[in-house]
N, C-alpha and C positions, 0 to 999 in steps of 0.2 A: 559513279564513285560514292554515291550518298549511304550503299549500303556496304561498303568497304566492311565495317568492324562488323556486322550482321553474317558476312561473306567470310568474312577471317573464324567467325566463332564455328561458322556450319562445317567450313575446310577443319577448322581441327578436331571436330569429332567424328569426320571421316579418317582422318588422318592416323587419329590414335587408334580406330578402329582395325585398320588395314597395317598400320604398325609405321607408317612414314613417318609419323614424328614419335621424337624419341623424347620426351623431355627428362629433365637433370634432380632430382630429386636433391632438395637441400633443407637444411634445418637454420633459422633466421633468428639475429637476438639484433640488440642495439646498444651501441658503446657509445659513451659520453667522453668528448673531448673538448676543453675547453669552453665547454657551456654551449655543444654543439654534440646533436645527438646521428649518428651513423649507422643505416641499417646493412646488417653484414650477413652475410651469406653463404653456410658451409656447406661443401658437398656432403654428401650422403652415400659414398660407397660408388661414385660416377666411374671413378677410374680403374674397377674391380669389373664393371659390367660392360666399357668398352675398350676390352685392351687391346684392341686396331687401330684406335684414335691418338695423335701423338698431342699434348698441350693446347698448338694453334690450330687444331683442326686435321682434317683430312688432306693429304697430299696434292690429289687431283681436285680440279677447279669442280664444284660441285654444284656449279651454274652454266655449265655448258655440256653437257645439255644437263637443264633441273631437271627435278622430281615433278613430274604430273599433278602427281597427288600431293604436293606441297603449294600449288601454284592455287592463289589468290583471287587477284583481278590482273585486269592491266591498266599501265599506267602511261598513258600516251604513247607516242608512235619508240621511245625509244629508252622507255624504262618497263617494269612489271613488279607484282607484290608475292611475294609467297611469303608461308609460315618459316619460321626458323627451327629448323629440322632439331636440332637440341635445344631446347629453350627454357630459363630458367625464371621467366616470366612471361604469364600467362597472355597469350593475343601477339606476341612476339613475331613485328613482321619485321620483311625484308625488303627493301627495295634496289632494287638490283638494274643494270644496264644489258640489254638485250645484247648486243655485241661486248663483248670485252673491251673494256678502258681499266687499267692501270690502279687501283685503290692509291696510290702517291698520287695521281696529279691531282690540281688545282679542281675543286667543284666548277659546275658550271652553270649557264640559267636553265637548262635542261633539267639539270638535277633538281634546283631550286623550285621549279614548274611542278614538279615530281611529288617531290616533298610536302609543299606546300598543299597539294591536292587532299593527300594523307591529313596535314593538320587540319584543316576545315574541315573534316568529318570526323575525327578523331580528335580531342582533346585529350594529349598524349605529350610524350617525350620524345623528338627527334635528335639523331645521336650521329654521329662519321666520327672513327675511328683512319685517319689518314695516314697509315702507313704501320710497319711494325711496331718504331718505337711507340705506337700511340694504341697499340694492343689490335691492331687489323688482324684479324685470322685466317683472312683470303688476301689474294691480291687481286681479285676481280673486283671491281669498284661495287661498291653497296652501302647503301643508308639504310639506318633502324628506325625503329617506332613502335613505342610499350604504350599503352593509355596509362591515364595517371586518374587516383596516387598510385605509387611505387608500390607503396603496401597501406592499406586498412587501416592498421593501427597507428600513421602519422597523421598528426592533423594539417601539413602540407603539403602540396603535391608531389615534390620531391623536398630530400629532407635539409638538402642546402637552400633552399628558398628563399628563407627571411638572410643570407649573406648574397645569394646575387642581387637581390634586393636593396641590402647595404651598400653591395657594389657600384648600383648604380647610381646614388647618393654621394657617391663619390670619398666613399669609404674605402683606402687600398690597403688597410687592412685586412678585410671582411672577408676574401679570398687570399691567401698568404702565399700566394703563386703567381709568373707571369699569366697575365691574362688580356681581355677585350672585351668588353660588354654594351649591349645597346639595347634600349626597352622598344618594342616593336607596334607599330599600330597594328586598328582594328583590320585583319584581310579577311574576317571571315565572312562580308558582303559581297566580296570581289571574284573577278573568276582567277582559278588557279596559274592565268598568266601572270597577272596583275598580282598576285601574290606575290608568286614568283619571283617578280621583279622587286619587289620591296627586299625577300631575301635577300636576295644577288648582290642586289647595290649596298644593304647593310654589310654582307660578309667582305666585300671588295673595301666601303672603307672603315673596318675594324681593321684588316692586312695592315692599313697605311700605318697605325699606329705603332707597326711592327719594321716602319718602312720596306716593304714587299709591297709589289704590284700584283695583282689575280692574274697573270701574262707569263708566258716563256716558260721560263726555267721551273721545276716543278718544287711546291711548299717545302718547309723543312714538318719534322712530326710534329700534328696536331689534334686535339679532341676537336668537336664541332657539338653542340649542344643547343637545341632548340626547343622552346617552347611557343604558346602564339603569343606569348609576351615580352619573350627574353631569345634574344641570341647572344651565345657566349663562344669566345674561342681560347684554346687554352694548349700552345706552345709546349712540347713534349721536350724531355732529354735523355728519358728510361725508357724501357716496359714494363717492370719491375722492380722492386726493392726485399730483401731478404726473398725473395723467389713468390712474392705478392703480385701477381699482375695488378695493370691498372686501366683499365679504358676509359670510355667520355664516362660511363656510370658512376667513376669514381667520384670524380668532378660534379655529382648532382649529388652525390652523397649514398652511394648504394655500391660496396664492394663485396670479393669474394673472397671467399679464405680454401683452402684444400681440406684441412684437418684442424682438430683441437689445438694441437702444439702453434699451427699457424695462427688460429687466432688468439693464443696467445703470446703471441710476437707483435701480432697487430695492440693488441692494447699494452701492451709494455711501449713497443713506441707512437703510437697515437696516430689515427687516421688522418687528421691534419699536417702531421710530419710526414709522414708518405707520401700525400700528394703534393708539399712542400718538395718533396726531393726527386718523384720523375716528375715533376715538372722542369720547368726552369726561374 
């Protein structure tokens, strides 16, 4: 696994080469809200060049069977890494479950084992979108992972930084949404079980907070947001606002807009108040 991001770079200029990955062409500026700066994201003519694709993606499961020529590494006996076939950011993996599980149910330490592998070699941003309202575009279970920063021109790795930061200073301001947050030790000594497990146990009790158990009955919608510093969980109630989607990216401070007209819908009501309102 040590040369994971070395592997990811070589797959996608086969990839582009052979036409397997499609990437999303967009145009980026940054809006200021509240003394908080958000990098935003517009397509570039996406929905003119794939008009077989509906919003959330492709119909049929596009991990059983994957694309060959998108596929990665692997990732233990019961997950795998491939590139993200559209991807709007560069190195854009996936980590996906070899048999099908559900994107709704509850993570598990498999997943955490998974993940965590990813972050020790990548210092990066891990992301689980759990379910629709929380902007999932598959229902085949799957975790992400971008390296950071987000983009070049912040000077922090993602651009909410210095408020989960706050957050965890016990500032319940700093994020204006239901949330959970916990500052993570060092794993990147450890092997990726032992990672693993620190995930796990962290993700299980940030739930309590929500009084939910990691057991039975399956989550309500949620982001999952990880760095090797910060795990955050962040409680859905939308997918959308004015026809804005939102996933965990929002919640790190990186959205997308479709068109002009849309983002300027986004800055008349403020990235802050969006994520204020699919959340909860």
């Amino acid at each position: 696994m040590q040369n994971l991001l070395q592997l990811a770079q070589a797959q996608t200029t086969a990839a582009l080469a052979n036409g397997a990955l499609q990437p999303i062409a967009t145009d980026s500026c940054w809006l200021e809200d509240q003394d908080q700066r958000f990098l935003v994201r517009m397509l570039r003519g996406w929905r003119a060049k794939h008009p077989s694709l509906k919003a959330h993606g492709p119909v049929a499961n596009p991990f059983q069977p994957y694309d060959p020529r998108l596929f990665v590494a692997d990732a233990g006996d019961r997950h795998l890494w491939l590139l993200n076939k559209f991807p709007v950011i560069d190195q854009h993996l996936l980590l996906i479950t070899r048999q099908y599980e559900p994107q709704t149910q509850w993570l598990n330490l498999a997943d955490f084992e998974a993940i965590a592998s990813g972050l020790q070699v990548i210092d990066g941003f891990a992301f689980f979108n759990g379910g629709p309202l929380a902007g999932a575009s598959q229902p085949h279970k799957h975790l992400q992972l971008v390296p950071l920063p987000l983009d070049r021109d912040c000077c922090q790795p993602l651009p909410l930084s210095d408020r989960w930061q706050a957050a965890l200073g016990g500032d319940r301001t700093a994020l204006p949404f239901q949330h959970a947050i916990a500052e993570l030790p060092n794993f990147l000594g450890l092997s990726a079980i032992q990672a693993g497990e620190i995930l796990f146990e962290t993700y299980q009790k940030l739930w309590v907070q929500f009084d939910l158990v990691v057991d039975g009955d399956r989550p309500p919608a949620y982001n999952l947001l990880i760095t090797r510093q910060w795990l955050l969980i962040v409680p859905r109630s939308r997918e959308s606002h004015l026809h804005i989607s939102v996933n965990a990216l929002g919640f790190a401070g990186a959205l997308l807009v479709r068109d002009q007209a849309q983002l300027q819908q986004l800055q008349d009501l403020g990235p802050l108040q969006l994520l204020q309102t699919v959340g909860c």
